[in-house]
C-alpha positions in Angstrom: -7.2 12.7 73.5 -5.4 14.3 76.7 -1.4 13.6 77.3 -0.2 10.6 79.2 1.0 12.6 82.0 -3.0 14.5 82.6 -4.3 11.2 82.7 -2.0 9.9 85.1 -2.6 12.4 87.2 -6.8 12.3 86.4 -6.3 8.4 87.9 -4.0 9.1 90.9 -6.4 12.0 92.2 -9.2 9.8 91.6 -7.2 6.5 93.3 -6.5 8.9 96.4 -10.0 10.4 96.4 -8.7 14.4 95.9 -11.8 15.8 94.7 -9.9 19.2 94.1 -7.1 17.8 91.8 -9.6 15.5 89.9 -12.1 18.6 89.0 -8.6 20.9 88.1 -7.1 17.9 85.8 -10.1 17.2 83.9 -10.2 21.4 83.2 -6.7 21.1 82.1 -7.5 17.9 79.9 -10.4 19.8 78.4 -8.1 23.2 77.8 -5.4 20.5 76.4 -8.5 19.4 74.2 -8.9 22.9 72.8 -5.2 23.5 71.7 -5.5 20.6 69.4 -8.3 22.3 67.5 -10.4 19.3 69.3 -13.7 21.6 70.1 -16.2 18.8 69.9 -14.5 16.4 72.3 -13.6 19.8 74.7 -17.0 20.8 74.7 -18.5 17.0 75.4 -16.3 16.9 78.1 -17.1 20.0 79.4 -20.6 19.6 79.5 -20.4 15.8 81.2 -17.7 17.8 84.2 -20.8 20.3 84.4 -23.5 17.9 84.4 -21.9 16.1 87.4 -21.3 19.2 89.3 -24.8 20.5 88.6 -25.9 16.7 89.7 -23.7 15.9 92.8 -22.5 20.1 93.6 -20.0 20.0 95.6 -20.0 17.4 97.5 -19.4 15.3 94.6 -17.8 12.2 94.3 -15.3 10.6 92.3 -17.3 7.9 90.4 -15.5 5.4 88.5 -16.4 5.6 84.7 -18.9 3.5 83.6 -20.3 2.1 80.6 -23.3 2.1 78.5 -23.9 -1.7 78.0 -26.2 -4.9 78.4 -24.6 -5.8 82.1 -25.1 -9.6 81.7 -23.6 -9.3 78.0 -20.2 -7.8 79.8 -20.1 -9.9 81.9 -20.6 -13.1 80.3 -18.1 -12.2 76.8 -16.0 -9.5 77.9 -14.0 -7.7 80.7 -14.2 -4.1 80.5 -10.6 -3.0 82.3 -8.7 0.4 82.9 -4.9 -0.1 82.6 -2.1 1.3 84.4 0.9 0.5 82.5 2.9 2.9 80.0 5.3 3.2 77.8 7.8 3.9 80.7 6.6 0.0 82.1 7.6 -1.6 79.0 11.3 -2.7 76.9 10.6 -2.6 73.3 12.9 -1.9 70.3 12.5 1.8 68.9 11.1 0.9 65.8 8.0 -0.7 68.0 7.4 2.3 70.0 7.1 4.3 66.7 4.2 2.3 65.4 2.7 2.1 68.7 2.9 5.9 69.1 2.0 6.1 65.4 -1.5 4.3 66.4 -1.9 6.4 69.5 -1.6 9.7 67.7 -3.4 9.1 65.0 -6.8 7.7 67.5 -5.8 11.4 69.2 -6.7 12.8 65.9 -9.4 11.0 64.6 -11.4 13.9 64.1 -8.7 15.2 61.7 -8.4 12.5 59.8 -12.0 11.4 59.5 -12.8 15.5 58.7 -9.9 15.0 55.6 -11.5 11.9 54.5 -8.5 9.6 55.7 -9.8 7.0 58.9 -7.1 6.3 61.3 -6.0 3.0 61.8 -7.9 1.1 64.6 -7.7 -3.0 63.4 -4.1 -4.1 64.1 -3.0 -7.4 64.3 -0.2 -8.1 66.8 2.1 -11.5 66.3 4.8 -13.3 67.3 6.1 -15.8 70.0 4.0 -16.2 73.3 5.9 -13.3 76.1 7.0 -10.9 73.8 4.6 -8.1 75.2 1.6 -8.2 72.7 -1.3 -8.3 75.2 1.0 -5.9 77.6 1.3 -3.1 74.6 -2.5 -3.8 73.8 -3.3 -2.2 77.8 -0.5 0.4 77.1 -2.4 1.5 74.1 -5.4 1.9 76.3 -3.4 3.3 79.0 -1.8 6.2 77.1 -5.1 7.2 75.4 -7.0 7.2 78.5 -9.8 4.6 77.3 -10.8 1.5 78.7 -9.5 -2.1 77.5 -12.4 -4.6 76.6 -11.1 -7.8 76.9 -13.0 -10.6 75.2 -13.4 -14.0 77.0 -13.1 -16.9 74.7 -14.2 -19.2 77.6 -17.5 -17.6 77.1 -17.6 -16.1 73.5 -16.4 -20.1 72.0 -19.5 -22.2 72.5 -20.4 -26.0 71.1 -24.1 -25.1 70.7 -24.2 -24.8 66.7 -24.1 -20.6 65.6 -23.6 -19.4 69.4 -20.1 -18.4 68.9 -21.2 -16.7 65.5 -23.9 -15.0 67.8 -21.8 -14.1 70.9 -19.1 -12.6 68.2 -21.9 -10.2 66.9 -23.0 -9.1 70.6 -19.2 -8.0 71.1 -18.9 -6.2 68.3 -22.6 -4.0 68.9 -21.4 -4.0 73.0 -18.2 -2.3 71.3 -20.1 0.4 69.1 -21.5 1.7 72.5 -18.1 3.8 73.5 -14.6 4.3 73.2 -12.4 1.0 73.8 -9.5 -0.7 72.8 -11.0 -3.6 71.7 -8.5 -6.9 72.4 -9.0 -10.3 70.8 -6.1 -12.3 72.7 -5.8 -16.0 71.1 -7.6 -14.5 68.3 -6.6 -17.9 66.2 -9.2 -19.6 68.2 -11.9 -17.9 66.2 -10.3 -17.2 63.1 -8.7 -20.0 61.7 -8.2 -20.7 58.1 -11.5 -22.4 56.5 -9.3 -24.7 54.7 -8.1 -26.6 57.8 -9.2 -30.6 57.0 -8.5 -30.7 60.8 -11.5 -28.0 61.8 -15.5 -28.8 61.7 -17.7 -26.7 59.4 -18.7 -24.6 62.1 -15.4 -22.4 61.4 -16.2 -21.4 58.4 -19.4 -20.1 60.1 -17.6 -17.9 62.9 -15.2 -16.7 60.1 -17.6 -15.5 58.0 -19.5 -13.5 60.7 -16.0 -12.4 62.1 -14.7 -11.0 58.6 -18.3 -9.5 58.1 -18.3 -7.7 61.8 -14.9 -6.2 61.3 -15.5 -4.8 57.9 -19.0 -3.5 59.2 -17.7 -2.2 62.0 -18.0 1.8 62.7 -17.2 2.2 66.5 -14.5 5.0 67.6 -12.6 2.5 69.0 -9.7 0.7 68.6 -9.5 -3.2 67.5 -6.6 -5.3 68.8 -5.9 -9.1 67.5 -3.2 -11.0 69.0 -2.3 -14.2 68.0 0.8 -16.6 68.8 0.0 -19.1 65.4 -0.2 -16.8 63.0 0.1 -19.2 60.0 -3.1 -20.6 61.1 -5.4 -18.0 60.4 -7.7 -17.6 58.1 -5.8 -15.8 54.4 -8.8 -13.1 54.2 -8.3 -12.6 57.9 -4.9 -10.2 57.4 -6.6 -8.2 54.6 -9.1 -6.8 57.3 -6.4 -5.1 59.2 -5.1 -1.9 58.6 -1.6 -3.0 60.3 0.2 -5.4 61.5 3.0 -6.0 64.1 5.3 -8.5 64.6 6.4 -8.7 68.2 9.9 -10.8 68.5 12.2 -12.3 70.8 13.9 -10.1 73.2 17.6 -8.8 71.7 20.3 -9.9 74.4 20.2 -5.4 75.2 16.8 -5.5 75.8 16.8 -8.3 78.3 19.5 -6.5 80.3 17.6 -3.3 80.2 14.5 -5.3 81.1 16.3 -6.9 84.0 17.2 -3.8 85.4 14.1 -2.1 84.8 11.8 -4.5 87.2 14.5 -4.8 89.6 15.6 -1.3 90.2 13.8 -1.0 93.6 16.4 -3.5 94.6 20.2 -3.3 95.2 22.5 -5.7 93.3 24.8 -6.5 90.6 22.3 -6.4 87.8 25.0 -5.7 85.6 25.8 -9.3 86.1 23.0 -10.3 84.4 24.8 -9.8 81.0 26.8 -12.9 82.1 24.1 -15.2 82.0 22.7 -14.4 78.5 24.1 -17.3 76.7 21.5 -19.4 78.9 18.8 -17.5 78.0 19.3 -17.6 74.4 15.3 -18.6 74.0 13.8 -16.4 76.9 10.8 -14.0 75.9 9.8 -10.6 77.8 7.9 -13.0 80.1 10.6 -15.1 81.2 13.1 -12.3 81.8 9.7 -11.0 84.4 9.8 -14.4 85.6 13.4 -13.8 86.9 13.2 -10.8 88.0 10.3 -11.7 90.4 12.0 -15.1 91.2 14.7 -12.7 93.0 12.2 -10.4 94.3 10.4 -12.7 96.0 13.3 -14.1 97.7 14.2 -10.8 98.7 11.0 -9.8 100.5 10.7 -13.0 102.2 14.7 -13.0 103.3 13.4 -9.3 104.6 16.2 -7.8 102.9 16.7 -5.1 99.1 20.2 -6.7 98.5 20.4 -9.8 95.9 23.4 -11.8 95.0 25.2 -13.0 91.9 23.9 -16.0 93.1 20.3 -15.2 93.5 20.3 -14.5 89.9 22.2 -17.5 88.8 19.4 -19.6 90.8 16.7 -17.6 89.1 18.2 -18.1 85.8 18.4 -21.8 86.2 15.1 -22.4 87.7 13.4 -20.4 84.8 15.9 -22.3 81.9 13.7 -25.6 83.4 10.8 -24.0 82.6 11.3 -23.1 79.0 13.1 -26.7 78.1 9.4 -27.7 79.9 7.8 -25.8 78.1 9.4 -26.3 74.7 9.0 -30.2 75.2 4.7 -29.6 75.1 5.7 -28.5 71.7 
């Protein structure tokens, strides 16, 4: 698939309706294609860019992708999104970008692989506390690739009508055989816990079954994303069905400095002093550390002023240290 910075460019032509950049990327994306020995892909491509020229000539325009699909399954199970944040958006240990990147490039080579008789991974299991970036590095995924993010919709896909949710998990998985995705399960415990659980109805074991069946069966060139906060309650034969999983943790007290700084560097102010509030956020995932940041932000736009204060930071601090201790008491 084409480099980060093509695609970028591909979506802010196409954002800013520049016909003439949008046709001269996607050439470059296709010549890009060709150096990797990716002929197949290059030439597919190549023929759509014709096909629409040939179709609209040139007064063509930009049309957003779309996809192959049963319109009132989408829109009933899933969302199908197209992300916008990268690795540059993101804080993460180095060891986390490298199996990220690891998943990325070997998708960008699935051809390779598959023509050597080795598939590529594409059914990882992301988890770890709530905040720590799962569902964000899921859209990153998708980002850097350049293919769109399905997101499935429990509030539709879980149903009390006896065998619908074992239904509705089969018409996400054929929706997904119809193109490229990555495919994200977020909450995936609410459909996959263990058949053991005294506490669950037999329809569990029911949703399970056709859940562990789909993944095995499935044979889409896509990417399949499960991200759960209660990982001790899923189902044991659920983690042999990956081929990897990551555990996203905590922030380290660097990271939340460099996160801080990060979302706030539009801004002018002492974010150096963040560093002395860490001992009070001993607790605070990615997500809290945002919450901060836009805490100060806000207060900023609506005091019409770029400066913040020591003190802007020690009130965001404390008003976000409520909110965990509320949070941890629902526990």
């Amino acid at each position: 698939m084409a480099r980060a910075d093509l695609l970028k460019k591909l979506f802010s032509s196409f954002k800013n309706d520049d016909k003439e950049l949008f046709i001269k990327t996607a050439h470059e994306i296709i010549a890009d294609e060709r150096k990797k020995n990716h002929s197949i892909l290059a030439d597919d491509l190549e023929m759509v860019l014709n096909g629409a020229n040939e179709k609209y000539g040139n007064s063509m325009s930009i049309i957003k992708p779309t996809i192959s699909q049963n319109a009132d399954v989408c829109s009933k199970l899933v969302e199908i999104m197209y992300p916008d944040k990268y690795f540059d958006d993101v804080i993460l240990p180095h060891e986390k970008v490298s199996q990220l990147e690891e998943v990325i490039c070997e998708y960008q080579n699935w051809d390779v692989l598959m023509s050597n008789g080795v598939a590529p991974i594409n059914k990882i299991l992301f988890y770890g506390p709530p905040g720590c970036g799962k569902t964000l590095c899921a859209n990153i995924i998708a980002a850097e690739i350049g293919i769109p993010l399905m997101y499935v919709r429990y509030d539709t896909l879980v149903s009390s009508y006896l065998g619908e949710t074992a239904s509705n998990i089969k018409k996400v998985f054929e929706l997904a055989q119809s193109d490229s995705f990555v495919i994200l399960f977020d909450e995936f415990d609410a459909i996959s816990r263990s058949r053991n659980d005294l506490t669950e109805h037999g329809e569990i074991k029911r949703v399970v079954n056709t859940l562990l069946q789909q993944i095995d069966s499935f044979k889409g060139h896509s990417i399949i994303i499960a991200a759960t906060n209660f990982e001790q309650s899923l189902d044991y034969a659920i983690w042999r069905r990956f081929d990897d999983t990551i555990r996203f943790d905590l922030p380290s007290n660097d990271e939340k400095k460099k996160l801080f700084s990060l979302r706030l560097r539009q801004f002018n102010g002492p974010s150096q002093s963040f560093g002395t509030f860490l001992e009070s956020t001993e607790s605070f995932s990615h997500a809290d550390v945002e919450n901060i940041c836009k805490t100060i932000m806000r207060k900023c736009i609506l005091d019409g002023k770029r400066n913040y204060s020591k003190k802007d930071i020690a009130s965001a601090v404390e008003k976000q240290k409520q909110l965990v201790s509320l949070r941890k008491s629902q526990y």
